[in-house]
N, C-alpha and C positions, 0 to 999 in steps of 0.2 A: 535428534531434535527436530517438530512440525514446527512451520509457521503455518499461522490459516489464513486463507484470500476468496472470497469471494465475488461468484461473475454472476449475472444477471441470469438468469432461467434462461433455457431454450440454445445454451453454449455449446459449443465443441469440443470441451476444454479434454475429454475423455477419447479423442481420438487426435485432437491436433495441439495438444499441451495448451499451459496457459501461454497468452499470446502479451506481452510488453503492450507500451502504446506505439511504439514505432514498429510495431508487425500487427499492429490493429486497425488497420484503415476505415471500419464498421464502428471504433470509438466515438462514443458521443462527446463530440467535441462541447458541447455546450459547458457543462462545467469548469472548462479550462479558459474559454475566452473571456472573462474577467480576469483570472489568476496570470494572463500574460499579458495582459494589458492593451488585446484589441487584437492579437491573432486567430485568424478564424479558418483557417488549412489545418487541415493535420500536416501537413510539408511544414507550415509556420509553427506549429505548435512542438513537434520535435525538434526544428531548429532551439525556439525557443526554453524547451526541459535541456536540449546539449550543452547549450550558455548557461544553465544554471550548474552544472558538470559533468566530465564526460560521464556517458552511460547512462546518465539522467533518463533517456527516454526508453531505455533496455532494462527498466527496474520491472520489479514487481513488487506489490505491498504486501504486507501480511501482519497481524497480528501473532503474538504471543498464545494468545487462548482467542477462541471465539467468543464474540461481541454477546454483550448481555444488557438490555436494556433495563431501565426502573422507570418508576412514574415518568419520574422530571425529563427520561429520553425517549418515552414507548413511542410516541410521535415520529420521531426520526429514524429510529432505528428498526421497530415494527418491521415497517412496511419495505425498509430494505433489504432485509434479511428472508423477510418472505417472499420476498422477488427476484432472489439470489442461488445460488449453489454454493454452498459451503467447500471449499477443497483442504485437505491438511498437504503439505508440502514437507518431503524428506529431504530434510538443507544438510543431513549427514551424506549420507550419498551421492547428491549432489555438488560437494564439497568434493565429495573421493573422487567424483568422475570428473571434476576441473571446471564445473557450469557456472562457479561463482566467481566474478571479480573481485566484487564490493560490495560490502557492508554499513546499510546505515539503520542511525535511528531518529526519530522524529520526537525526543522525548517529550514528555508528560508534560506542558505549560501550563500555567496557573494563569491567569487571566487578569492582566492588570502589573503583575507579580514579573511579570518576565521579559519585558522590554530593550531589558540592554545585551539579551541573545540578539549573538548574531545570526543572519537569515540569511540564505541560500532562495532565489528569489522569493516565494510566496510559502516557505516550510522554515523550520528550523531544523537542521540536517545534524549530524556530529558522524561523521567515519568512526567507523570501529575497526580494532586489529582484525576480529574474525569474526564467526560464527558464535564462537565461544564467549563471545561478548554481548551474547542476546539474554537479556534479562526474560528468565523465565516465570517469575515470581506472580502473582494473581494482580491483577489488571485493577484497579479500582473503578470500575464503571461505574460507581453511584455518584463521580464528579462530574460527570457528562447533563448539561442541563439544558434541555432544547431553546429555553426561553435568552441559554446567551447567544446562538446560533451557532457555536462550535460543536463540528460531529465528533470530531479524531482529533484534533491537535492537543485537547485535554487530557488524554491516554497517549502512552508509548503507540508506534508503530514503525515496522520498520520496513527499508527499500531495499531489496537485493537483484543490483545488478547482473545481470546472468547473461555471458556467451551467448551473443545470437540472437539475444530477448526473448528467448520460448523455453518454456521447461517443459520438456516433456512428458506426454503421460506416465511413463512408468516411474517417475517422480512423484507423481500425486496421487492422492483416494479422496473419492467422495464421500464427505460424510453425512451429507445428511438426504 
């Protein structure tokens, strides 16, 4: 089973693994200091992902399939992707070798629609048993619509907390 994650062009990710946000100190914190309500360290900013749960800050993301934009997201998504590195992540392997704590998902919110989920601070989270509980099934990206300003929370994604916070390269391939 891949999950896909992408890092910004010009990475390491092929000789020093993908890197958690609490082994990133070169994170660009700026998207995070609204979502924690005014921490601007990265010291404050893992503090604040560990208070949302342990390992919070030793996740990685990753989608299911890679991201596909349509009209209504080419805006948002475009110019991410083109500024990105694609990696596919072997979560079986990783699994067999013991790198995985914890399994989450961020499932698919509807907008308006989903209010009385509960929220894990600024996500909606849900633990999962395993791996085996990663919904593989085709992504609907045609929900994704720039003009309501949600990139991800409209699609599944999930967090896999990992030993250590780094996966290492011989867990990942580049794809694209």
């Amino acid at each position: 089973m891949k999950l896909y994650h992408y890092i910004t062009k010009g990475n390491n990710a092929l000789k020093q693994g993908i890197l958690s946000f609490a082994n990133n100190p070169q994170a660009d914190l700026h998207y995070y200091y609204k979502r924690t309500g005014g921490e601007t360290t990265h010291k404050g900013i893992v503090k604040w992902m560990e208070n949302c749960f342990t390992g919070r800050s030793r996740a990685i993301r990753g989608f299911s399939e890679p991201i596909q934009w349509t009209e209504k997201s080419i805006n948002m998504f475009k110019p991410f992707i083109e500024n990105a590195d694609l990696f596919a992540i072997d979560l079986d392997t990783l699994q067999k070798d013991g790198f995985i704590e914890a399994v989450y998902v961020s499932p698919a919110l509807r907008p308006n629609l989903d209010n009385e989920l509960l929220q894990d601070c600024d996500e909606k989270l849900v633990k999962l048993n395993s791996i085996a509980d990663i919904d593989t099934s085709p992504v609907d990206w045609s929900i994704c619509d720039e003009k309501l300003g949600l990139r991800f929370s409209v699609v599944p994604y999930y967090l896999i907390v990992i030993k250590g916070g780094i996966i290492p390269p011989r867990y990942i391939h580049k794809e694209n």
